[in-house]
N, C-alpha and C positions, 0 to 999 in steps of 0.2 A: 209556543211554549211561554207561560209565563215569566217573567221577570224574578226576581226576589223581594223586589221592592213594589210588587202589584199587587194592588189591591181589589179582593172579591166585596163588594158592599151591597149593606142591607139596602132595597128598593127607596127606603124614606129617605136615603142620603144620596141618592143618584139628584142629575136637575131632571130638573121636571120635563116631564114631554113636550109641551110649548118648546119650552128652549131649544130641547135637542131637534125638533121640527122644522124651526125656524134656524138651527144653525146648519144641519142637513140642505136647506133648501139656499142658503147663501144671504138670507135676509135679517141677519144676528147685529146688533151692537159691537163694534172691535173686541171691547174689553169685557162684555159676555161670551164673545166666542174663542177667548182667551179660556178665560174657564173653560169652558166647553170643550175647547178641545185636548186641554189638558187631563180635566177627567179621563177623557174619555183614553189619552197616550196611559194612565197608570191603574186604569177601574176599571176592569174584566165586567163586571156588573152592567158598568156603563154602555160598553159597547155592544154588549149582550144586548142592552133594551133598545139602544138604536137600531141594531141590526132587524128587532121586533116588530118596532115602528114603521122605520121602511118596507120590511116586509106585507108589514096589515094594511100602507098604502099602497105597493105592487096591488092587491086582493082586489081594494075599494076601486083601483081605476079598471083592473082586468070587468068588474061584477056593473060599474055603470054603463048607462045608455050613451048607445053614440048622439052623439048632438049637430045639430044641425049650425054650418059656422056662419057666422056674416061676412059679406061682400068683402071688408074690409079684415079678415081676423088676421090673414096675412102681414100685414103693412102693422099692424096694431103689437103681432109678437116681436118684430123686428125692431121695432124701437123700443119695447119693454127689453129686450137684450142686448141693444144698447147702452141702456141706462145701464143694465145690470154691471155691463162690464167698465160704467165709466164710476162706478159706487166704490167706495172703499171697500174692500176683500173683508173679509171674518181672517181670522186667524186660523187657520188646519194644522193640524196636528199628521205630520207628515214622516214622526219618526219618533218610536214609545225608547229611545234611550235617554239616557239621562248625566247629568254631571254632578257627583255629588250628592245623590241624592235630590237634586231640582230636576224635575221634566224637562225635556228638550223645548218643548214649545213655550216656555217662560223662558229658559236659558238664552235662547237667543234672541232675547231682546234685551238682554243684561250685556254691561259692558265690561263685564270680568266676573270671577267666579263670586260664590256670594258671601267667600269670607272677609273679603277686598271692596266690598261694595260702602261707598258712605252711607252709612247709617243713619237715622236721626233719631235722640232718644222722648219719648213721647212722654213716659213715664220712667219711676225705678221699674228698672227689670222688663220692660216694653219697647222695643223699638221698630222704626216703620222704614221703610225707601218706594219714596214713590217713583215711578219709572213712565215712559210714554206710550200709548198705544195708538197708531194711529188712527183717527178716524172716530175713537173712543170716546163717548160725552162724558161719563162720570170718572171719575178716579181711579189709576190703577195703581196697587202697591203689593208691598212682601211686608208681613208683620212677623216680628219675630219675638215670642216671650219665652223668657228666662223659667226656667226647668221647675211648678210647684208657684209661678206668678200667676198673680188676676187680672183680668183687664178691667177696669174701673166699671161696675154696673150703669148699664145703659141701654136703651132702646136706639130708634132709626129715625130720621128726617125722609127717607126714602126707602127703595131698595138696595138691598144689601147680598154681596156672594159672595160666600167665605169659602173657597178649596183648599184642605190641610193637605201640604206637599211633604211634611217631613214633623212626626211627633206626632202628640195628639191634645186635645179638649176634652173637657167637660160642661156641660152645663144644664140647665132645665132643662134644654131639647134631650139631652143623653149626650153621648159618648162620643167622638167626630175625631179619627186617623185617618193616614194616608191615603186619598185617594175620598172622601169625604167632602159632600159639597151642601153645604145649607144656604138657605135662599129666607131672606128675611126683609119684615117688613118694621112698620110703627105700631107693631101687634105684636110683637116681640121684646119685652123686659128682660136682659141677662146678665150673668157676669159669667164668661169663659175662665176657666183655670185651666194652665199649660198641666199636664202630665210630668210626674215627678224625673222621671231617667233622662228627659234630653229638653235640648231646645225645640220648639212648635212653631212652625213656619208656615206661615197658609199665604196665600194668594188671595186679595181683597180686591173686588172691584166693589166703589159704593156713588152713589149719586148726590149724595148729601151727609156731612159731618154726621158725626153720632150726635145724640141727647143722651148728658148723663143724668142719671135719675138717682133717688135717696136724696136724703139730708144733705151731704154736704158737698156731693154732686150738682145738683140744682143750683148750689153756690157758685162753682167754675164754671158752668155752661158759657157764662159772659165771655173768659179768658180761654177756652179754648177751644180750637177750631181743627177736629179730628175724625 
């Protein structure tokens, strides 16, 4: 049974099949497989399409040819499953409750609840907590904007995964709530605005600061590093 706070999403707002593949299979980024399995504890949608996935590969292994292995394929899997287990973990999503309104699989790696959490303010009405994941190459934080705020127009230095945990966006892509996850690059110009009723809280993993863009954007880029 559903939650109250779970969300059914449209396909375009799921992560993408790669991701979900690759975090199925144990081979994820920490802090991509943070996302990922956070979606997937609050987005009915999400787990719908993993469940898809997996399935159409059960099909793909039952439908090919047996193959012929080498002398060695033994000794060859046994150190690939080594390695496996000597790798840093993905983050699993091993329990869809939640505190607050935060997923369980971000909650606990918080060190208290998130009204308590030092904040840092980025802008008016914008603030960020960057938190550790380990094993994680790029950046992981909690952004939170003020209820009818913009975040400063800007593009990407990298890739970028925004999953709204609590409130909602706007932007050129459309409309982005709970349980919403957009996956962006340096092909991406925007400016998100929180949703007028609450605070908008998403979980940001990114690889590289933002590029703000306009006029007088292009003039901070120097000074800030976000």
């Amino acid at each position: 049974m559903s939650s109250p706070h779970e969300k059914t999403s449209a396909p375009s707002h799921l992560a993408p099949a790669e991701l979900l593949l690759d975090y199925a299979g144990g081979g994820i980024d920490p802090g991509y497989g943070l996302a990922v399995a956070t979606q997937l504890a609050i987005n009915a949608g999400a787990r719908a399409e993993m469940a898809r996935l997996q399935a159409l590969g059960g099909l793909m292994l039952e439908a090919a040819p047996a193959a012929n292995l080498a002398a060695d394929a033994l000794e060859r899997a046994l150190a690939r499953l080594e390695r496996t287990e000597q790798a840093p973990k993905a983050v699993v999503a091993t329990d869809p409750q939640d505190q607050a309104g935060i997923p369980a699989p971000v909650c606990r790696l918080l060190p208290g609840p998130v009204a308590s959490l030092p904040w840092q303010k980025v802008i008016s009405g914008v603030e960020e907590y960057r938190f550790e994941v380990p094993g994680a190459h790029g950046k992981v934080s909690l952004l939170r904007i003020e209820p009818g705020r913009s975040m400063p127009r800007h593009t990407h230095r990298g890739e970028e995964l925004t999953l709204v945990l609590e409130g909602h966006y706007e932007d050129a892509l459309g409309r982005f709530a709970r349980g919403d996850l957009a996956l962006l690059d340096e092909s991406v110009d925007h400016q998100p605005v929180a949703g007028s009723d609450q605070d908008c809280i998403c979980l940001v993993v990114r690889e590289a600061p933002l590029r703000l863009t306009g006029p007088i954007g292009r003039l901070l880029n120097p000074f800030i590093r976000f």
